[in-house]
Every structure is written in structure tokens, then in C-alpha cells.
N, C-alpha and C positions, 0 to 999 in steps of 0.2 A: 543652603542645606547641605549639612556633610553625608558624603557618600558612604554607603554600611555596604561591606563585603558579605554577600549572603552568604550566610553558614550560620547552624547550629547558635553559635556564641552569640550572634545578632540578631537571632531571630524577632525578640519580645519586641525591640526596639523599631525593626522592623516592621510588627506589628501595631506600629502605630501611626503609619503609611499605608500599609494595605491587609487585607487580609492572609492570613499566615493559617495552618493547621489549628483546630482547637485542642487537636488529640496529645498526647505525649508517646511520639513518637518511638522512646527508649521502650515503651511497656509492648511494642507491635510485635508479636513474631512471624516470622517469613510465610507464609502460606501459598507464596505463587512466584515462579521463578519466569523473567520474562525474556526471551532474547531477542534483541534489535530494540534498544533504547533508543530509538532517534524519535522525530520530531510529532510524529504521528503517534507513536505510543505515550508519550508523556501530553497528546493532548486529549488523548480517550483514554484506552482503558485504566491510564496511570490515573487521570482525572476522576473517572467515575469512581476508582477504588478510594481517592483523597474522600471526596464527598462522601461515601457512605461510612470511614472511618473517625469522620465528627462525632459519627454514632457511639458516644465511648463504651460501650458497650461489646463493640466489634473489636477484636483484639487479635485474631489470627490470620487477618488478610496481609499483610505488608507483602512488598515484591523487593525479589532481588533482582536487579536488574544485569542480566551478561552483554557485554557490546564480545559480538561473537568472532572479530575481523579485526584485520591488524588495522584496517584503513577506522575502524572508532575507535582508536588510542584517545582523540581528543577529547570526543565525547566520555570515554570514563574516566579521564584526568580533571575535567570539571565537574561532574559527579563527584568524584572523590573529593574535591578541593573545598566541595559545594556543600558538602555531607549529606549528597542525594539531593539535595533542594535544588529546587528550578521556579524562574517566576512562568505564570503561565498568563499571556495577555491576548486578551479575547476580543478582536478588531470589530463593533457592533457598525452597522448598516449607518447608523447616522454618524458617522466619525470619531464617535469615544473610543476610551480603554476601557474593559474593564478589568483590574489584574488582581491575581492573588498568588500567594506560593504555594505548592503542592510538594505535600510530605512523604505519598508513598512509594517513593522508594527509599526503603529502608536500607538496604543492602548494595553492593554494586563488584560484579567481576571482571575484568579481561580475562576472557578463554585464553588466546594465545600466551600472556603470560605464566598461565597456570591452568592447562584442563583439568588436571584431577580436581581441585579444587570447583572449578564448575561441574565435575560430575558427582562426586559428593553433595554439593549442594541439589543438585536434582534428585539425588536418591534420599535426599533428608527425611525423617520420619513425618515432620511438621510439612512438607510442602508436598500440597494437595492438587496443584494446576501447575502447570507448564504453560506457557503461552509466547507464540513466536509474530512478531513482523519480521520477514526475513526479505520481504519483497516476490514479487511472482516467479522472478526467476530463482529465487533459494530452491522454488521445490522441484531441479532438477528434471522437470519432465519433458520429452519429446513430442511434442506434434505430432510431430510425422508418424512417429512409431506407436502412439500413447502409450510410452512405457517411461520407465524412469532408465537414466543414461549413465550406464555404467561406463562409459568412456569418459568421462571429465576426469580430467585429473588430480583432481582434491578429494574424488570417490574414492579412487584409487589409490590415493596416498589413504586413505581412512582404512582400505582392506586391509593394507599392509601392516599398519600403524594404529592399530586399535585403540591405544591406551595417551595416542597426544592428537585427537584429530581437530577437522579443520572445518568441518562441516557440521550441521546439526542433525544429520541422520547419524552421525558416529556420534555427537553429544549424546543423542536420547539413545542409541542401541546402549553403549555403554553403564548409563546411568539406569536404564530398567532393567539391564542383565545383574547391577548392584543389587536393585529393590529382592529382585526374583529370588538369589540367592540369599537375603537376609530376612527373606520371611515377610514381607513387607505388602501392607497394602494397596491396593489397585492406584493410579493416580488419573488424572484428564490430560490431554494435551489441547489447547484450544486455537487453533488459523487466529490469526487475526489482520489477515491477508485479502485482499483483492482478487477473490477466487473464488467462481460460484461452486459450489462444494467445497468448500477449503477441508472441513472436516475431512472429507471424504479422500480427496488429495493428500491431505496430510497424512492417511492412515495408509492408503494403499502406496503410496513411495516411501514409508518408513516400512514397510511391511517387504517390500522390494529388495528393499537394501538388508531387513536383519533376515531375510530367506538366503542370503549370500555371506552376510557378514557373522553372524551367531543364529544359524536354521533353528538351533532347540529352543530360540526363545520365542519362535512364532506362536506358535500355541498359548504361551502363558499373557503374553501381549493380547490377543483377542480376548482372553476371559477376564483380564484384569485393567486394560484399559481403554478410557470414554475417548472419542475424538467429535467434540459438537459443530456444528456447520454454525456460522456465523456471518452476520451483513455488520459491515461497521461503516461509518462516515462521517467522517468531519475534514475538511477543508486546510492543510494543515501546509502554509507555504514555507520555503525554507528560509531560517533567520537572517536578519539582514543586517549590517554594520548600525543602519539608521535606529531599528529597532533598539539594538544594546542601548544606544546614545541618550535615544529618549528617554526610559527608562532610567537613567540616569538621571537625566535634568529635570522629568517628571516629578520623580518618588526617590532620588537620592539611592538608587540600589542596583549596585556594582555586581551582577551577575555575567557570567562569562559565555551564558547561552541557554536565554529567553525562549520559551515558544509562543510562537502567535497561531491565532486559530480562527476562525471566522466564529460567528453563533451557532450556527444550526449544530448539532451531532446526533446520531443515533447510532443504535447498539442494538442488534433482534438474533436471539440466539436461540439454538434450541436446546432444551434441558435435560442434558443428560451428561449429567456430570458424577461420576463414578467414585468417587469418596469426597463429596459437598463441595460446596461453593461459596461465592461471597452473594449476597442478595441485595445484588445490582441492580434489581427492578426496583427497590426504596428510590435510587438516585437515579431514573428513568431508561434504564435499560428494557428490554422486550423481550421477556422469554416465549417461545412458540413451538411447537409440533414440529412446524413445516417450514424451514427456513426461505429453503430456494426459490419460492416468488418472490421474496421482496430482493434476495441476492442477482436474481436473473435482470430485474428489474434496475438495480441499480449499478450496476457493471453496463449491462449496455446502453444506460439513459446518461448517467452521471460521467463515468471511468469512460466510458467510449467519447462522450460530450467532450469531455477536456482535451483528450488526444485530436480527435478535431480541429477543437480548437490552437492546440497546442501546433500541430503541421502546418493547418494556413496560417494561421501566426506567424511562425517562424519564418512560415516563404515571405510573407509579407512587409516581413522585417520589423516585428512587431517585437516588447520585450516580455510582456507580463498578458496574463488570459482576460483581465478585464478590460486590458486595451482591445485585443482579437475581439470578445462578445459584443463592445460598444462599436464595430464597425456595423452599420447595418445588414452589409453583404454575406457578411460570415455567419451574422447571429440570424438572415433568415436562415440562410441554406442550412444552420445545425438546427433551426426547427422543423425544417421538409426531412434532413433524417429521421431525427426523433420522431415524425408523425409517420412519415412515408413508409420507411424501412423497417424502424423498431418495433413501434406501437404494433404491428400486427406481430411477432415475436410475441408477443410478452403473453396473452391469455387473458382468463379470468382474475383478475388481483383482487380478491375482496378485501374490505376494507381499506381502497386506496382510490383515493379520487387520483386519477393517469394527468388530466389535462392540468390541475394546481398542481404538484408534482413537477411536472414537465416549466411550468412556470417558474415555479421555485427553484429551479435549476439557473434556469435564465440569469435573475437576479441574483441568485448567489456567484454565481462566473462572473458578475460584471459589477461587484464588491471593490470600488475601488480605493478601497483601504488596505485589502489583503495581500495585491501585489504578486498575485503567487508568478515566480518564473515561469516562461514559456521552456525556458531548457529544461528546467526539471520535470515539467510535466513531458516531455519528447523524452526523457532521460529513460533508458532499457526498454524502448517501444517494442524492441524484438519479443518480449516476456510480454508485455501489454495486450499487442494485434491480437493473437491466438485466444484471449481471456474475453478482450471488451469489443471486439469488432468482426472477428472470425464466425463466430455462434451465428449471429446475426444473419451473416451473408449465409452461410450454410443454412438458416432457414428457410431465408428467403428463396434460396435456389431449387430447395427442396419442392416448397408453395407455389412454385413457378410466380413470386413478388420481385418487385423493384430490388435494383441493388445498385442503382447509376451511382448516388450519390455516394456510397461504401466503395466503390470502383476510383471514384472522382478520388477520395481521401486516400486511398492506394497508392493509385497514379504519382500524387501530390509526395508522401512520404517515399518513392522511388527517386523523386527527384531533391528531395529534401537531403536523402542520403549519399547524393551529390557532392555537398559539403558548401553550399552558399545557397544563399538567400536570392529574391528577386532584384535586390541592388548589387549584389555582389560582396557581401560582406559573409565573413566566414560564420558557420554557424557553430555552434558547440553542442558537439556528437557526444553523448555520453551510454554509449551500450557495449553489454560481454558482444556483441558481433557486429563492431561495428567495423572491422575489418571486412567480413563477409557481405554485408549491406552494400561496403562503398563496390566491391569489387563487380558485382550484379548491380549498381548501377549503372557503372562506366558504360557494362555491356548492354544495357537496356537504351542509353542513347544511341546503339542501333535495329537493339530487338528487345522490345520494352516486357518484351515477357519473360525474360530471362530473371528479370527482380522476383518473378514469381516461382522460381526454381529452390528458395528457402524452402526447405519440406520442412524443419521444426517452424519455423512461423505461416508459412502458408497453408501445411497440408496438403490435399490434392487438388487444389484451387486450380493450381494449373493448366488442368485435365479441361476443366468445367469450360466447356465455350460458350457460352452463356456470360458467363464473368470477363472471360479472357477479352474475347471482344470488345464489353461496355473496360475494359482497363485500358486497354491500347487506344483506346478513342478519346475515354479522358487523358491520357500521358500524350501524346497531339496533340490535344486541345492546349494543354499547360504548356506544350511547349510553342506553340503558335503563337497565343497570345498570355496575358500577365495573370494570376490568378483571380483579383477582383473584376474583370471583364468577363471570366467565367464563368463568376458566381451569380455576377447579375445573368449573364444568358442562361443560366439555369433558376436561379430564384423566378425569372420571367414566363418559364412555362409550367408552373405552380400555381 
């Protein structure tokens, strides 16, 4: 089978391998500009918009997509080479593929090459949504302080340098100070982040920043634009050599960078979108009133589960999370979380069976087709804790609940940031503070509370003796003996 270069010119032929766009692509215009083209976004929202654009009827959704950082030169160099197309292969439960290519992104920019360029594109007449994965730590916020942090230095450089910045609060100040001044209609900006309120976050640290950076356009930002709170989820591991290959010897199609994604995804937004939208509920998305029960829900059942898993993992010297869930030691102790700790967190969920839920978690993590990294999911734990595991414990503490086994995976992560594993194999740190992490470790192998001295990731955990105790007993515990020997003496008094 001869191998076809996807792009544009190959598409038809392509098309007679797997499924391709039915739309014509040339006829889309821009309607949603996204930043953070990586792996997650090309396997949802880019997704859901491909699908509801079969609708040929639909003609004003297309996305342009910005890789906002010098570090995705690649990813927009294969876009570009790709003419936006990407195959998206979707790793089902019983070991198929099943793949197709997705068309919309129509458009694609590097910021750093050219911000004006991205900021015109935001201020365009035709684009009606803005929408960012930037990851949790893009949205600049403090812990400790809950404010947004004017001391980073890419802020800084953005005060100074209004007009080439480097960050996406200076993207979007810049680009609705265009709109305001040209008479221009309100736009949405939409998280689509790992953040229970992302909306909410999103609006108050851009709101932070243009109070500093252009004060007169606070006012016109409140009356003119939507920020919706959003739950997203799908399963999206990072690409793997193997993946290209198959693909290859599969379907004969020479793509430079595939996304795989598990089955399941969901999308639950609330509706309030401030000059229209795409109607994303056709192709199963969930618009609602009330976002933040199923976001609360899924940050600390889902996002907190993986970190979990991802730390004993890693001690364990484990490589990928379906390996970590099919041990049985690990996979009981993350259901005594989930049931112990979380489960009284959460409330009233209506319309959610908690216990199928909670199951369906189980078997999606122990999908052993998806592969997803262990490093990656440890990858920026610092921006992580404070999101999917902090709330938690602060309830708990609150309710005078359990918090052993949230202490236990503390513990676990102090020593994880160690920099090896329980064999002694080096592990691969990938966090903005992993400087900070290692340094508070060193000193917690003589005063284990000192790891808890991160006030942007701990907060006033510190303080709490309550916590502080059950963390020093598990950080002894881990250090006496190996992690699987603790999980059974804990799973045993369950």
C-alpha cells in the first residue's frame, strides 16, 4: 500500500482508507480562534466542531488555531505542512482503531513569530469565540495569595511590551482593546481547562491583569464579554512513535502527528455565549445552567484519580496508568479515596449515578490500549495539587472527614520529588517549580513538613495539624517501608 502524505492534495484518495471531512473545508470561515493546539484540543473541541461541520449547512465555525510558545514550533510546522489536517485515532476498549481525519482547523498561527498577526486575528469581525487550553498553570494564579501573580516574568515583560507579548492575558488585552476601539461586537472567551470554574478564572485573571495593563478597558470587557464555565473530558495520551508507525502500515497515511484518544468524552457547558455559538449539543455536547457539579465532580474523581495514580506509579516504577490501576493495591486504595475522602465532597449530583461513574473511571485508567504516560500525567503536579486534590482535603478538614489517604499521596509526591523511583531509577520531573519541589524535599528527609511550606501549591495546609500529623506519619511510613506494603496495610483497614 503506498503511503499518502496527508494534506489537502490527498485528501479524496485518502478518503478511501478512512473517513476524511465531508465538508469543503475552503467554504469555512474562522468563527473561533483557539490557543493551545496540542493533543487534547484536536481530540475534543477541534472534534466536536469536525462533526457538527458535516452539517453543511454550518459554515461559520472553522477554528484558527495559535500554538501560543516557542516550545509548539513543531506542532505548527505540522499543521502547516498538514494544511491543518490531523488523523484522530480513537483506541476502543476492545483493541480496534477507529480513525478518521478532522478538518477543523482551518487556519493555524505561531504567536511568537507574529503576535500582531494573532491579535488581529482575535479582533476579526467574523470570530465570535476565543477558546484556550493553556494548561492550569497558563492561568497564572497564586494559591497562597488567590490573586493572579504579577511577579512572573513573562507578565512583566507583557506590562512593558504591550504590543509583542508572550502570554495570553496580553494576547486577549490587546486584541479586545482592537475590538473596543473599532466599534466591534462583544465576543465569548471559553476555559477549556481543567479548572472547576475556569470560566470564572478566566475572567477574574484577565480582569487582574487589564486593571494594570489598560484600566479603561475594564468596564467595556464586563458589558461586552461572556466567559462560560465548562467540564471537558476525554482521555488524551501523548503521541507515541508506535502510534505514527501503525498508522502507517495500517491505512498507508504518513502523518507527522496523530492523536489517540480513548472512547468516552464529554463536553457540559453553560450557555452563555455573548454573540452565538456553534450548536455543539447536535454532536453531543451538554449545555446547562449550573456547570460546577459535574466540574467539581470530575476534577476530584477523574483529574485527582490519575495524579494518584500517576505518583504511586511512578514510585513504583511503573511506566503508563493502566499498568499503576491493574495493580490491585493501588487500584483498591484510589477506590477507598474516591469513596472515603471524595464521595462526601461532592453533594447532591442529580442526574448522576456517583457509584457507575466512579466505576467507569476504574476501566477507563486500566484501558490498556491508551498507554497514557505516567510522566505526563505527574507533568506540572505543582498547577495540578491545588485544582484536583487541595479542595478535597480542605473539605474534608473543614467536616472534621478522613484525609489519611490525601496525606498518604502527599507524602508519596514529597518523596517522588526526590528525583527516583523505589528502584532507583531516575524519574522524569517535568514542572515550572521543579527547582522549588526538589529543594523542599531534600529538607523534608529531615523535617517532612517543610515540602509543605509551598504556599502557591499548599496554601495554609501547613498550619492545619490535623493534616500535618496524618502527612508526617505517612512520609515514615513510605520511608520505612516500599510503597506496595503500605497500600496493602492500608487497603486492610477498609
Amino acid at each position: 500500500m503506498e503511503n499518502l502524505k496527508l494534506n489537502t492534495k490527498n485528501l479524496s484518495a485518502i478518503g478511501e482508507r478512512i473517513a476524511i471531512p465531508k465538508y469543503s473545508r475552503s467554504d469555512i470561515k474562522t468563527g473561533i480562534v483557539h490557543v493551545g493546539i496540542g493533543g487534547f484540543h484536536r481530540a475534543h473541541e477541534a472534534f466536536y466542531t469536525d462533526q457538527l461541520l458535516q452539517d453543511e449547512s454550518v459554515k461559520d465555525w472553522g477554528i484558527c488555531g495559535v500554538a501560543l510558545l516557542d516550545f509548539d514550533t513543531k506542532i505548527y510546522n505540522t499543521l502547516k505542512e498538514q494544511d491543518g489536517l490531523y488523523t484522530l485515532i480513537v483506541k476502543e476498549l476492545d483493541g480496534t482503531h477507529t480513525k478518521r481525519v478532522i478538518g477543523a482547523i482551518t487556519e493555524y498561527l505561531f504567536a511568537p513569530e507574529n503576535p500582531t498577526k494573532v491579535i488581529e486575528k482575535m479582533a476579526s469581525p467574523e470570530v465570535k469565540i476565543i477558546t484556550l487550553t493553556i494548561t492550569e498553570g497558563g492561568y497564572n494564579y497564586n494559591e497562597a495569595t488567590k490573586t493572579f501573580d504579577f511577579t512572573n516574568p513573562l507578565i512583566i515583560h507583557d506590562l512593558e511590551h504591550p504590543n509583542a507579548p508572550k502570554t495570553i492575558f496580553g494576547y486577549l488585552t490587546q486584541a479586545l482593546k482592537l475590538r473596543q476601539e473599532r466599534g466591534l461586537k462583544g465576543i465569548t472567551i471559553q476555559s477549556c481547562d481543567n479548572i472547576q470554574g475556569n470560566g470564572y478564572m478566566t475572567q477574574n485573571m484577565l480582569l487582574s491583569y487589564v486593571s494594570k495593563a489598560e484600566p479603561a478597558l475594564v468596564d467595556w470587557i464586563n458589558e461586552n464579554v461572556s466567559f462560560p464555565n465548562a467540564m471537558v473530558d476525554r482521555i488524551t495520551p501523548v503521541t507515541a512513535a508506535e502510534d505514527i508507525t501503525h498508522l502507517k502500515e495500517t491505512s498507508g497515511i504518513d502523518d507527522a502527528w496523530p492523536v489517540v484518544c480513548e472512547p468516552f468524552k464529554q463536553w457540559v457547558i453553560e450557555d452563555d455565549f455573548i454573540a452565538g455559538r456553534p450548536a455543539w449539543e447536535n454532536v453531543g455536547a451538554q449545555f446547562v445552567e449550573d456547570v460546577v457539579p459535574y466540574e467539581k465532580m470530575k476534577l476530584s474523581l477523574l483529574n485527582a484519580g490519575h495524579s494518584v495514580l500517576g505518583i504511586l506509579g511512578a514510585l513504583m516504577g511503573y511506566n503508563t496508568i493502566d499498568e499503576a490501576v491493574n495493580n490491585p493495591n493501588i487500584r483498591a486504595f484510589l477506590k477507598h479515596y474516591m469513596d472515603e475522602e471524595v464521595t462526601p465532597t461532592l453533594g447532591d449530583l442529580e442526574g448522576v449515578d456517583l457509584e457507575a461513574y466512579k466505576q467507569s473511571l476504574l476501566e477507563r485508567f486500566g484501558n490498556i490500549n491508551i498507554k497514557d504516560q505516567i510522566d505526563r500525567i505527574c507533568s506540572e503536579t505543582s498547577a495540578k495539587y491545588p485544582i484536583f486534590i487541595l479542595p478535597t482535603i480542605q473539605s474534608q478538614l473543614e467536616n472534621k472527614g478522613d484525609i489519611g489517604l490525601a496525606a498518604f499521596v502527599t507524602a508519596a509526591w514529597a518523596i517522588y520529588s526526590l528525583g527516583t523511583n523505589e528502584n532507583g531509577d531516575a524519574l522524569i520531573i517535568k514542572d515550572a517549580l521543579k527547582q522549588e519541589l526538589g529543594e523542599k524535599a531534600k529538607e523534608a528527609k529531615h523535617n517532612p513538613i517543610a515540602f509543605l511550606e509551598l504556599g502557591s501549591v499548599f496554601g495554609t495546609l501547613k498550619q492545619n495539624p490535623v493534616f500535618t500529623k496524618a502527612f508526617v506519619n505517612a512520609y515514615e511510613d513510605i520511608t520505612n517501608k516500599n510503597i506496595e506494603d503500605n497500600l496493602k496495610s492500608i487497603n486492610s483497614t477498609y
